[in-house]
C-alpha positions as a Markdown table, in Angstrom:
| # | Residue | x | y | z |
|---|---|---|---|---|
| 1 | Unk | -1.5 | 46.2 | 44.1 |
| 2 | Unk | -0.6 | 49.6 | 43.0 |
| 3 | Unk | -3.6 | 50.2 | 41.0 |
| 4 | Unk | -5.4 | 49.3 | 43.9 |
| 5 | Unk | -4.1 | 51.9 | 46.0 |
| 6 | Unk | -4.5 | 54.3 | 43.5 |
| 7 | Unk | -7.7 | 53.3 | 42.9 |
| 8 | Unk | -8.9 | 54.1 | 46.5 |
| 9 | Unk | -7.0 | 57.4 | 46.5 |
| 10 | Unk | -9.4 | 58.2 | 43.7 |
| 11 | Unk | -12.8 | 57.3 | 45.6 |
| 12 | Unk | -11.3 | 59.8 | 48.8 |
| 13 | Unk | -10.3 | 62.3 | 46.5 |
| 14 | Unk | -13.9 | 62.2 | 45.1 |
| 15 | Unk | -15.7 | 62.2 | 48.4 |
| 16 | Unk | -13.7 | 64.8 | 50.2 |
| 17 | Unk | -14.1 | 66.8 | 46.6 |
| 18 | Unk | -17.4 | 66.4 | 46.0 |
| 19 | Unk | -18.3 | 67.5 | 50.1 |
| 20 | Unk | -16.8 | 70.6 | 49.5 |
| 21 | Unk | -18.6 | 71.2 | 46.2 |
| 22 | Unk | -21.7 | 70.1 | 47.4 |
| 23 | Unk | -21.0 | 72.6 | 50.5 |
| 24 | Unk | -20.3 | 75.8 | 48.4 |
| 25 | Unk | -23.2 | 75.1 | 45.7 |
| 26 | Unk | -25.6 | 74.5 | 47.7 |
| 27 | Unk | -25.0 | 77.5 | 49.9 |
| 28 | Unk | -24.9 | 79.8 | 46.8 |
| 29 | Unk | -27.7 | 78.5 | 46.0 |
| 30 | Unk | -29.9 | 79.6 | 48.9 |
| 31 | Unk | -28.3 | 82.5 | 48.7 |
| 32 | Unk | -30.0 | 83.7 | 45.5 |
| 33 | Unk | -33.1 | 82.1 | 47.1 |
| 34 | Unk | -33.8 | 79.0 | 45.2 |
| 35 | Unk | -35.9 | 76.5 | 46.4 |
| 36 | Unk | -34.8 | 72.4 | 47.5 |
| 37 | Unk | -36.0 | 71.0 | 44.8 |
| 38 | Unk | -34.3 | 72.7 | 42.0 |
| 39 | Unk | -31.2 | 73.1 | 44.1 |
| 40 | Unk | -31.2 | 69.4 | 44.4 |
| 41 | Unk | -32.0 | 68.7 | 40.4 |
| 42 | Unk | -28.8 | 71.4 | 39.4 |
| 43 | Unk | -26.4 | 72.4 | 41.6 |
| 44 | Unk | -26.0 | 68.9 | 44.3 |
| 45 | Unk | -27.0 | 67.0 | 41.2 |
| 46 | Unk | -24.1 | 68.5 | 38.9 |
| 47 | Unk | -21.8 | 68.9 | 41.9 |
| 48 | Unk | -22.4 | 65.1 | 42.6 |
| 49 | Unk | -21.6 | 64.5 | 39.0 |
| 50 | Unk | -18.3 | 66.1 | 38.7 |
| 51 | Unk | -16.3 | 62.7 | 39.4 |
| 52 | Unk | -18.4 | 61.4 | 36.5 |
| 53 | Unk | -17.6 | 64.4 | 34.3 |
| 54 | Unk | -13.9 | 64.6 | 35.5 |
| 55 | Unk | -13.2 | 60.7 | 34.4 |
| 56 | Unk | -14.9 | 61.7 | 31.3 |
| 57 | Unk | -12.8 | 64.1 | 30.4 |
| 58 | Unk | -9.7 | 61.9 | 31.4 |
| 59 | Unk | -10.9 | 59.0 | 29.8 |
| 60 | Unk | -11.9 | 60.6 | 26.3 |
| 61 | Unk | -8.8 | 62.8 | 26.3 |
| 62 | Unk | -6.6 | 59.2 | 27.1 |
| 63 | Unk | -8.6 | 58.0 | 23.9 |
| 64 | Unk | -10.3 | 55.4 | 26.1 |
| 65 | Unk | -13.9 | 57.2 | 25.6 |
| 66 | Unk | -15.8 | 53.3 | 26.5 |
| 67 | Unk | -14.3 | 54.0 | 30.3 |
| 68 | Unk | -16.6 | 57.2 | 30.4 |
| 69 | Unk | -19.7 | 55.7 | 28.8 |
| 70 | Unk | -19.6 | 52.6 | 30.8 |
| 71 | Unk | -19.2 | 55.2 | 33.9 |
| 72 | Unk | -21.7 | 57.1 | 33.2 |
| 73 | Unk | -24.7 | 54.3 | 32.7 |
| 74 | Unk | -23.4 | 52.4 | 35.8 |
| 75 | Unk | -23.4 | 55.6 | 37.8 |
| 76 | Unk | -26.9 | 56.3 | 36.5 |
| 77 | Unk | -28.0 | 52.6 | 37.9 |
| 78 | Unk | -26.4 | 53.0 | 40.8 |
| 79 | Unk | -28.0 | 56.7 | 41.4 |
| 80 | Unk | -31.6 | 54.8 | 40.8 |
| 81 | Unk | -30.9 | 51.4 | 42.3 |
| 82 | Unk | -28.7 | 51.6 | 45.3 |
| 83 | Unk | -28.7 | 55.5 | 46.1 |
| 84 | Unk | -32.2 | 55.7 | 45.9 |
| 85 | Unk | -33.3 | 52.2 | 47.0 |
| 86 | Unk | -30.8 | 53.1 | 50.4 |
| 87 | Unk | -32.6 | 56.1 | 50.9 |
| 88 | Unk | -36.2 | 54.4 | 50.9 |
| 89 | Unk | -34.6 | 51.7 | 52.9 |
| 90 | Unk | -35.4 | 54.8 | 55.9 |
| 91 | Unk | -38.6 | 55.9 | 54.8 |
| 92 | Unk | -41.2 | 56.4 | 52.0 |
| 93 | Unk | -40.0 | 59.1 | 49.8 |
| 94 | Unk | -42.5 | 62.0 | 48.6 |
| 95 | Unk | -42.0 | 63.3 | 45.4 |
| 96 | Unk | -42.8 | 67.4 | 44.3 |
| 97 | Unk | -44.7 | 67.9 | 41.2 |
| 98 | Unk | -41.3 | 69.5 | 39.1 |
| 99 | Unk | -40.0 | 66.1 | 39.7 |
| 100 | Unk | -42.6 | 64.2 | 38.1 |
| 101 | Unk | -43.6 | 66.9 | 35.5 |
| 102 | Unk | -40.0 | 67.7 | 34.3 |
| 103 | Unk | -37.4 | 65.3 | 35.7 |
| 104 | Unk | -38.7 | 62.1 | 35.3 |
| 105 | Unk | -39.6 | 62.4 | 31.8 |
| 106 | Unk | -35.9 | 63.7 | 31.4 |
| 107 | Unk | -34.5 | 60.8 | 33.0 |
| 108 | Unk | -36.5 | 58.5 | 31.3 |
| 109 | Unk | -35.8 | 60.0 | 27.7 |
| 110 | Unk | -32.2 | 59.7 | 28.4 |
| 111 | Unk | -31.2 | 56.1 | 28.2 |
| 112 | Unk | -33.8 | 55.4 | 25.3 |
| 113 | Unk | -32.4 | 58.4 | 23.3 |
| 114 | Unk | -29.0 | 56.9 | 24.0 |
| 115 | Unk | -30.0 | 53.3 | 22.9 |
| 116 | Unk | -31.3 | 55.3 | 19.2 |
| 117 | Unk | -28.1 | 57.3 | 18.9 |
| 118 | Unk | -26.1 | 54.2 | 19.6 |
| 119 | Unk | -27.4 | 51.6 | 17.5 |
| 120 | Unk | -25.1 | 52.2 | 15.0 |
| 121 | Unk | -22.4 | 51.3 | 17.1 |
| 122 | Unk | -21.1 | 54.7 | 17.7 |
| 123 | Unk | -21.5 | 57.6 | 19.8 |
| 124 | Unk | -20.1 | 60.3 | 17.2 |
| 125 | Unk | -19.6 | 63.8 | 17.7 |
| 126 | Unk | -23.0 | 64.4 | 16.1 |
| 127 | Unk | -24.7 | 62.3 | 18.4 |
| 128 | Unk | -22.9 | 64.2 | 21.3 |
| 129 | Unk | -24.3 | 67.5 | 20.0 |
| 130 | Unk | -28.0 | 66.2 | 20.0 |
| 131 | Unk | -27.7 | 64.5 | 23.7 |
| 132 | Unk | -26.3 | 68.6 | 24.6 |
| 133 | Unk | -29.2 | 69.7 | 22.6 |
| 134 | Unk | -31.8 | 67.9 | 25.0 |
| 135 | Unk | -29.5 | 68.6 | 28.5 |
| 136 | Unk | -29.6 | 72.7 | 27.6 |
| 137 | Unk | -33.6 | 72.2 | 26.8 |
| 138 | Unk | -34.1 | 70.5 | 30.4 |
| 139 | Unk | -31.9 | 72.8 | 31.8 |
| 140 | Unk | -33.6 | 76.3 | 30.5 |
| 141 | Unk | -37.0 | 74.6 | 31.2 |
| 142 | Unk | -35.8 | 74.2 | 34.8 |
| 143 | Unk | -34.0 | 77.3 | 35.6 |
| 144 | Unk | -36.9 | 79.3 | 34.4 |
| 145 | Unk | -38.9 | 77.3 | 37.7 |
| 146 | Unk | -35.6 | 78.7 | 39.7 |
| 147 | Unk | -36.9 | 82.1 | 38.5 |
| 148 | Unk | -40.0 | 82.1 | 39.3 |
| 149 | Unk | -39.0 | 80.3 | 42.8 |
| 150 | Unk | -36.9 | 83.0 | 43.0 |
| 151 | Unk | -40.1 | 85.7 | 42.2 |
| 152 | Unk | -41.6 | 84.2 | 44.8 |
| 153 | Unk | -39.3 | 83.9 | 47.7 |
| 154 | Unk | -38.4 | 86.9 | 49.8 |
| 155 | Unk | -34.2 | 87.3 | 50.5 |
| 156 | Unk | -32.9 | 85.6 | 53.1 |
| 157 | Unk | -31.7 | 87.4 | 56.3 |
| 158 | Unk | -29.2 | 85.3 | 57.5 |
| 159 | Unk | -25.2 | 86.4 | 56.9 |
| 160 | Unk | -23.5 | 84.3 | 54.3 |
| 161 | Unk | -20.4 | 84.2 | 53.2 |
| 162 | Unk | -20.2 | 84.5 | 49.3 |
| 163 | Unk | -16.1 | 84.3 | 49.1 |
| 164 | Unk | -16.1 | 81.3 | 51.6 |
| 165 | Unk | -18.5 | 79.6 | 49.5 |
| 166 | Unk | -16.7 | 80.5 | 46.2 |
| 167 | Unk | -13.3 | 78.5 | 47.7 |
| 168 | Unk | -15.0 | 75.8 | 48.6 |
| 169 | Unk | -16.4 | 75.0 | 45.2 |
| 170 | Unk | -13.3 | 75.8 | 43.7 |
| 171 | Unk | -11.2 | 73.7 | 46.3 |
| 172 | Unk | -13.6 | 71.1 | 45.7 |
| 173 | Unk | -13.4 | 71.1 | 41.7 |
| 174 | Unk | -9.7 | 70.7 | 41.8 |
| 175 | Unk | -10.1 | 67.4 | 43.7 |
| 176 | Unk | -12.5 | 66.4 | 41.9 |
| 177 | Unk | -10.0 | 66.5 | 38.8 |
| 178 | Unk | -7.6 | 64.7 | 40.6 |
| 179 | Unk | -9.6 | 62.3 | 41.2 |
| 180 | Unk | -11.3 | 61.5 | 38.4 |
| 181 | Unk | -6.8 | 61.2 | 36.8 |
| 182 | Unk | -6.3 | 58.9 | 39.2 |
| 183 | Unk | -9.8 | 56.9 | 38.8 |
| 184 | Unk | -9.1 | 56.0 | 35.1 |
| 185 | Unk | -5.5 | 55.6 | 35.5 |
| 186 | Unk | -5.9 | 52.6 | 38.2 |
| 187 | Unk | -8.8 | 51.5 | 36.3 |
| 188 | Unk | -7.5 | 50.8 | 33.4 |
| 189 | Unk | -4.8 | 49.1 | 35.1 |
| 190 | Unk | -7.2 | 46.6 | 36.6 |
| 191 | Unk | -8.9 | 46.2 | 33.5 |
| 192 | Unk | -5.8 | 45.0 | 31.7 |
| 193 | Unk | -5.0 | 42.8 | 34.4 |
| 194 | Unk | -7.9 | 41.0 | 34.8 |
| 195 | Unk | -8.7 | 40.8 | 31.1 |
| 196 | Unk | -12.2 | 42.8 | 31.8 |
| 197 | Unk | -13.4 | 45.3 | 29.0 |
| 198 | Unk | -13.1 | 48.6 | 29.9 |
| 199 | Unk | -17.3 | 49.6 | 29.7 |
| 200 | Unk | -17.6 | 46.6 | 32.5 |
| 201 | Unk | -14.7 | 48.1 | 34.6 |
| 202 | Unk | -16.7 | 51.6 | 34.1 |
| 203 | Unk | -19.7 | 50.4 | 35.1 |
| 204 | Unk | -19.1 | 48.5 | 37.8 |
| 205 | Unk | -16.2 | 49.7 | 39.8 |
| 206 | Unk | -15.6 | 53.3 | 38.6 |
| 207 | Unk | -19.3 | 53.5 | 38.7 |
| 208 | Unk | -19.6 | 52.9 | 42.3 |
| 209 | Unk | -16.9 | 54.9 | 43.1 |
| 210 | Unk | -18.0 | 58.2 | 41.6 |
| 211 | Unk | -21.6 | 57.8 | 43.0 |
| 212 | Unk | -20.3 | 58.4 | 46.7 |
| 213 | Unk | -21.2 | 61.8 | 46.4 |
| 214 | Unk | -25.1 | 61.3 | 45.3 |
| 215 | Unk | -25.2 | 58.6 | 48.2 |
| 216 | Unk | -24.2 | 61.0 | 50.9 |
| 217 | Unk | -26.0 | 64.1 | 49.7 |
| 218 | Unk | -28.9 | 62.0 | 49.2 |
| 219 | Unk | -29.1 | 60.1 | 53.0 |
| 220 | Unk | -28.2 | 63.5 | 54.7 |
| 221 | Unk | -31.2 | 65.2 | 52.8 |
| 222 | Unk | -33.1 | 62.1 | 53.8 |
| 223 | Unk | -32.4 | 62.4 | 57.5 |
| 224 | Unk | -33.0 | 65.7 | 57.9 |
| 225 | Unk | -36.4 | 65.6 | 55.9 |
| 226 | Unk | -35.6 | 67.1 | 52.4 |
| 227 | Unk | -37.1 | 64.4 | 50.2 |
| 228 | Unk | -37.0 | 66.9 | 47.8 |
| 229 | Unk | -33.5 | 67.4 | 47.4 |
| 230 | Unk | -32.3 | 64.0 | 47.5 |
| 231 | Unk | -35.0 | 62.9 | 44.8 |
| 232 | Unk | -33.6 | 65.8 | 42.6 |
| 233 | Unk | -30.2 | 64.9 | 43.4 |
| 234 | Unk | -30.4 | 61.2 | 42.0 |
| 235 | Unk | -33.1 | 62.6 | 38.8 |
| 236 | Unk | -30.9 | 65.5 | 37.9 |
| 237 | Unk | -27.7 | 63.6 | 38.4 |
| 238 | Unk | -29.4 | 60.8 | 35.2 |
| 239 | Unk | -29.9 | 63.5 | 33.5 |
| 240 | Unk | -26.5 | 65.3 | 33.8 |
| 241 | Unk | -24.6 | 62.1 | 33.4 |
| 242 | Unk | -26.5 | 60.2 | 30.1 |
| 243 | Unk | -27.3 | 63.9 | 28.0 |
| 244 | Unk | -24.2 | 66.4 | 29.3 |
| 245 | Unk | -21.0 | 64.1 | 30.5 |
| 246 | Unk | -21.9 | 61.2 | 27.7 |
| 247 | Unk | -22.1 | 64.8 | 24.8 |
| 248 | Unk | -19.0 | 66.3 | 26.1 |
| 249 | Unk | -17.3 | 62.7 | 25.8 |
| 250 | Unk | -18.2 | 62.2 | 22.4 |
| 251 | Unk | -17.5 | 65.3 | 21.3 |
| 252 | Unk | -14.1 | 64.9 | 22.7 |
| 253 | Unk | -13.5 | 61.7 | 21.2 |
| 254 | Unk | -16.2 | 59.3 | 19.5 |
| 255 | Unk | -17.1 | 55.9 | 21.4 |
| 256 | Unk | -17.3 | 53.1 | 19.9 |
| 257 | Unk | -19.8 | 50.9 | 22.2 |
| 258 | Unk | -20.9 | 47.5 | 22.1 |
| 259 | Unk | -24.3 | 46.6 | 21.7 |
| 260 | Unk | -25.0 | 44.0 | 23.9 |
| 261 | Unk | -23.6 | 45.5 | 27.1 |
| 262 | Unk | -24.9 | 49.0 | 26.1 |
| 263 | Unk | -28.4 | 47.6 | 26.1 |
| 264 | Unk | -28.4 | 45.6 | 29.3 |
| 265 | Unk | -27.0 | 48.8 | 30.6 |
| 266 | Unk | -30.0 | 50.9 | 29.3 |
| 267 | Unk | -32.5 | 48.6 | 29.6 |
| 268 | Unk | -32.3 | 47.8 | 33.2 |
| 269 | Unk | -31.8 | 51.3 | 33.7 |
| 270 | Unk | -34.7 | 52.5 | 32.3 |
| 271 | Unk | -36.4 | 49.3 | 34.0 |
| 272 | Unk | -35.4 | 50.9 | 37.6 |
| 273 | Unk | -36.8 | 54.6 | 36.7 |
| 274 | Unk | -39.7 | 53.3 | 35.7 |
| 275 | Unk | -40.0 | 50.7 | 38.9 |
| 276 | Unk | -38.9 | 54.0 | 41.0 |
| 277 | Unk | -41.7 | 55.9 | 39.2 |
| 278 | Unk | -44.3 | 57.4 | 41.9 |
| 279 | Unk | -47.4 | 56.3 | 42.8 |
| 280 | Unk | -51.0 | 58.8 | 41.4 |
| 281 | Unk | -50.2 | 60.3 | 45.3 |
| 282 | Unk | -46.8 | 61.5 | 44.6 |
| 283 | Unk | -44.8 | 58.7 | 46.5 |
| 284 | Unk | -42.8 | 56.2 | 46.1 |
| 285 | Unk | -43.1 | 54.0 | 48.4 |
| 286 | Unk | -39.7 | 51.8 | 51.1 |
| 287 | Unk | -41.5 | 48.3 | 49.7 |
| 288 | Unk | -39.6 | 49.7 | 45.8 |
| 289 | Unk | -36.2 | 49.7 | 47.3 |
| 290 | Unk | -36.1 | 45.8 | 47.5 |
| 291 | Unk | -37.0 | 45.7 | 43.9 |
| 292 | Unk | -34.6 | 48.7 | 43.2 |
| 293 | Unk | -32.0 | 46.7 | 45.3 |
| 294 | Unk | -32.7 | 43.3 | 43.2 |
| 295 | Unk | -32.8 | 44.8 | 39.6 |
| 296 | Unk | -29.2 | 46.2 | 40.3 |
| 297 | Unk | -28.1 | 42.6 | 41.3 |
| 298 | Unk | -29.7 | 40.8 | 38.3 |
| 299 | Unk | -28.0 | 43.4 | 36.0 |
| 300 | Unk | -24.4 | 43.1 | 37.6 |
| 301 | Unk | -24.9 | 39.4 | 37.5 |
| 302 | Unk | -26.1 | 39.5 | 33.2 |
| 303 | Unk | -23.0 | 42.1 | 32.4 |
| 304 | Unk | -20.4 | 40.3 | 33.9 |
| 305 | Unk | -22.0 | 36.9 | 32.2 |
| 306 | Unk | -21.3 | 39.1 | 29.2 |
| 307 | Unk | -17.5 | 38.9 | 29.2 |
């Protein structure tokens, strides 16, 4: 029962870390006058991500690397599934061109990339290095948009706060830590006694847990009308997760993966991107979110037939 407790410890500390984050990037970000969308592809999107980059860590440094990696692509089916299927659930969701031109290729190259690396068995260190290779491409390609964004847009006249911004992301990133201790501690504890592999424990329960964050930011930025930054959130999020998080993992300490459940993982999502993809108008329309909502139940139901 312990492990339980634990375990839900780790999903508050996550959600009240990952608030402030959010809070303190995002207001730094209009600060230096960058528009929705690119503020939701980098800084929610990486700020959402830190529970998945702080069980990483943990779980790579603990020499239980498959924790991380089974995170990782359950958080990214989640993100595309239930975070984005939730959010059409409320309305049709319009997509910017950046999105389509940059982030959904991204997002898309990701998982089949991963499948490549993988086949061997392994994600080595090498492996890690290429996936960091691709992130830091995506990543210059999108902060030179920022700059021209930022070209573009005059400064903003309202009074911010930089310093109160600056302790909120740093308040925030402690948590976030915590968390993601206590996340793979009471996971693996649940894994052991259950007799459930570590990947499925990773990408089903820590998985859920760690996309909290993504859920919130996105719903709020649905309500009040910011498609934009909620789209970005979930893309950049993929992206951040399957190239950066799985790279810095490896690198740490190489994981050795198991076919079968790696490629349902992939496969379904990079089925869900693609059934996500927008229509030649730029949308995607609320009737995707059932399918989104059943792919994610046929692929929970196939992993755990797995064990």
């Amino acid at each position: 029962m312990n492990d339980y407790l634990v375990l839900v410890a780790g999903f508050a500390c996550a959600a009240i870390g990952a608030e402030l984050f959010v809070r303190g990037a995002v207001g730094l970000a209009f600060l230096l006058r960058i528009g929705p969308g690119i503020v939701g592809a980098t800084v929610a999107a990486f700020a959402t991500s830190s529970p998945e980059l702080s069980v990483a860590v943990s779980a790579a440094l603990a020499g239980v690397p498959q924790i991380a990696f089974g995170d990782v692509l359950g958080a990214n089916i989640v993100n595309a599934s239930l975070v984005l299927g939730a959010a059409l659930l409320i309305s049709p969701m319009r997509c910017p061109r950046g999105s389509i031109r940059r982030d959904f290729p991204a997002a898309l190259l990701t998982p089949l990339l991963t499948g490549v690396l993988a086949a061997d068995g392994e994600v080595s260190r090498s492996d890690g290095v290429v996936l960091l290779a691709v992130f830091l491409v995506w990543l210059f390609l999108t902060v030179q948009e920022a700059r021209r964004q930022r070209a573009e847009t005059p400064p903003s006249s309202g009074e911010q706060h930089g310093w109160r911004l600056i302790a909120a992301l740093a308040a925030g990133l402690l948590i976030l830590f915590a968390a993601g201790e206590l996340i793979v501690s009471s996971a693996k504890g649940i894994a052991r006694a259950f007799g459930i592999g570590e990947f499925v424990i990773g990408a089903i329960v820590v998985a859920v847990g760690t996309t909290i964050p993504e859920l919130a930011t996105t719903i709020a930025s649905k309500l009040r009308g910011y498609d934009e930054v909620g789209l970005g959130t979930v893309l950049g999020s993929n992206i951040f997760n399957g190239c950066f998080i799985v790279a810095v993992a490896a690198i740490i300490c190489p994981i050795a993966v198991d076919r079968n459940e790696m490629y349902v993982a992939l496969g379904f999502g990079l089925a869900i991107l693609l059934r996500a993809y927008p229509d030649r108008g730029g949308v995607i329309g609320r009737g995707r979110a059932v399918w989104l909502l059943l792919l994610y139940a046929a692929y929970l139901t196939i992993l755990l037939r797995l064990q």
